[in-house]
KEKOL-802030 format. One line per field, with one value per residue (C-alpha): x, y, z; residue number from 1; chain. Coordinates in nm, 2 decimals. Last residue first. Layout:
N
xx <- X  ...
yy <- Y  ...
zz <- Z  ...
pos <- NUM  ...
unit <- A  ...
This chain:
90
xx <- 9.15  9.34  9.47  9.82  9.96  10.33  10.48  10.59  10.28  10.33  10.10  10.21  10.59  10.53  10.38  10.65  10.90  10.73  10.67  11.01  11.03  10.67  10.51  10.37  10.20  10.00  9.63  9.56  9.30  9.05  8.98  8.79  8.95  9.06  9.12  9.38  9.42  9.72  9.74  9.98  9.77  9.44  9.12  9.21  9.15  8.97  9.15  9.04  8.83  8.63  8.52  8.36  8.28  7.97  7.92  7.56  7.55  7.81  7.93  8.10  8.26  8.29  8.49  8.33  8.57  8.30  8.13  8.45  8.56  8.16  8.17  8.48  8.40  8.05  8.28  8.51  8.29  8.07  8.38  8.54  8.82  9.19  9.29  9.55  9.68  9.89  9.88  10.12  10.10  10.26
yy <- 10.44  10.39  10.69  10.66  10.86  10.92  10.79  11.00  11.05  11.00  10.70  10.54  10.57  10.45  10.10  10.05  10.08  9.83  9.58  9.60  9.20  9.09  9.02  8.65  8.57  8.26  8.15  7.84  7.95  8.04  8.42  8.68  9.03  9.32  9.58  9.80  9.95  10.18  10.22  10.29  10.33  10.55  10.52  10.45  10.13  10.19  10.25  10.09  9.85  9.60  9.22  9.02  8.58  8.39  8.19  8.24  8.58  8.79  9.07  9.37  9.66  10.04  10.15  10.39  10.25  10.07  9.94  9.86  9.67  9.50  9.38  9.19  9.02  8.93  8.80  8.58  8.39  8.32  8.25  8.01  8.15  8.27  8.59  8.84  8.66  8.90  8.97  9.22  9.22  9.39
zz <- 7.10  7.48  7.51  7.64  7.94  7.98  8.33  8.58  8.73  9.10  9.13  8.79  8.84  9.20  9.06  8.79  9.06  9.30  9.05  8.91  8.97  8.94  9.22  9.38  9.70  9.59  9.52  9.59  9.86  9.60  9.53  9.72  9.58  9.73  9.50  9.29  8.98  8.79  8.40  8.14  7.93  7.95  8.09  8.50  8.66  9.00  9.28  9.63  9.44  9.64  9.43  9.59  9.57  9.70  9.39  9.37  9.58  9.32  9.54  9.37  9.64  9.58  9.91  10.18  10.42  10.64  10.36  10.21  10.54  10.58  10.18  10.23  10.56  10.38  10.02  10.31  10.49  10.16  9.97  10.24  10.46  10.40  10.47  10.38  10.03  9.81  9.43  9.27  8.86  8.59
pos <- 90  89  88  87  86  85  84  83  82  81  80  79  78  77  76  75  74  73  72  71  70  69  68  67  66  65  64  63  62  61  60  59  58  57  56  55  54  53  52  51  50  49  48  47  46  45  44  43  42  41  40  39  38  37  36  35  34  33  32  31  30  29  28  27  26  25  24  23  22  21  20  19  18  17  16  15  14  13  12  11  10  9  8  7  6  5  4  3  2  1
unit <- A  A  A  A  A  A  A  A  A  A  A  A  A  A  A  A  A  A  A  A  A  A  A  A  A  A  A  A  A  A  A  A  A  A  A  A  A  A  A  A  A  A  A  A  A  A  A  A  A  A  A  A  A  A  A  A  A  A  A  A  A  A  A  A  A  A  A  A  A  A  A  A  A  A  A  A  A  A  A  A  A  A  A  A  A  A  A  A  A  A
């Protein structure tokens, strides 16, 4: 399941150094690669078993579009509050 929203729109250089100044601010892990100006900030990282939650930030091209899936939101509280059984991964 998938959730993606734009919030900004900017080139990658413009947009990776706004990026990077937020997290830094926030204390958030972020991922820069210089040579195609693009980052990467995680404000959950993905967990080690299935199902799993993750979210970040995310410099992306501009065609990107809002989109969710349909019991997005659902699935998403499941996985925050734990109501969901755990899966190892192996």
């Amino acid at each position: 399941m998938r959730s993606t929203e734009r919030v900004d729109l900017g080139s990658p250089r413009q947009l990776a150094r706004r990026l990077i100044s937020v997290s830094e601010r926030h204390g958030v892990d972020v991922e820069h690669d210089p040579v195609y100006g693009r980052a990467r900030a995680w404000t959950r990282r993905r967990a080690t078993a299935w199902p799993m939650a993750e979210e970040l930030f995310a410099t992306a091209p501009a065609r990107v579009i809002d989109k969710q899936d349909a019991s997005f939101e659902e699935s998403w509280a499941a996985l925050l509050t734990g109501s969901v059984p755990q899966l190892p991964l192996d």
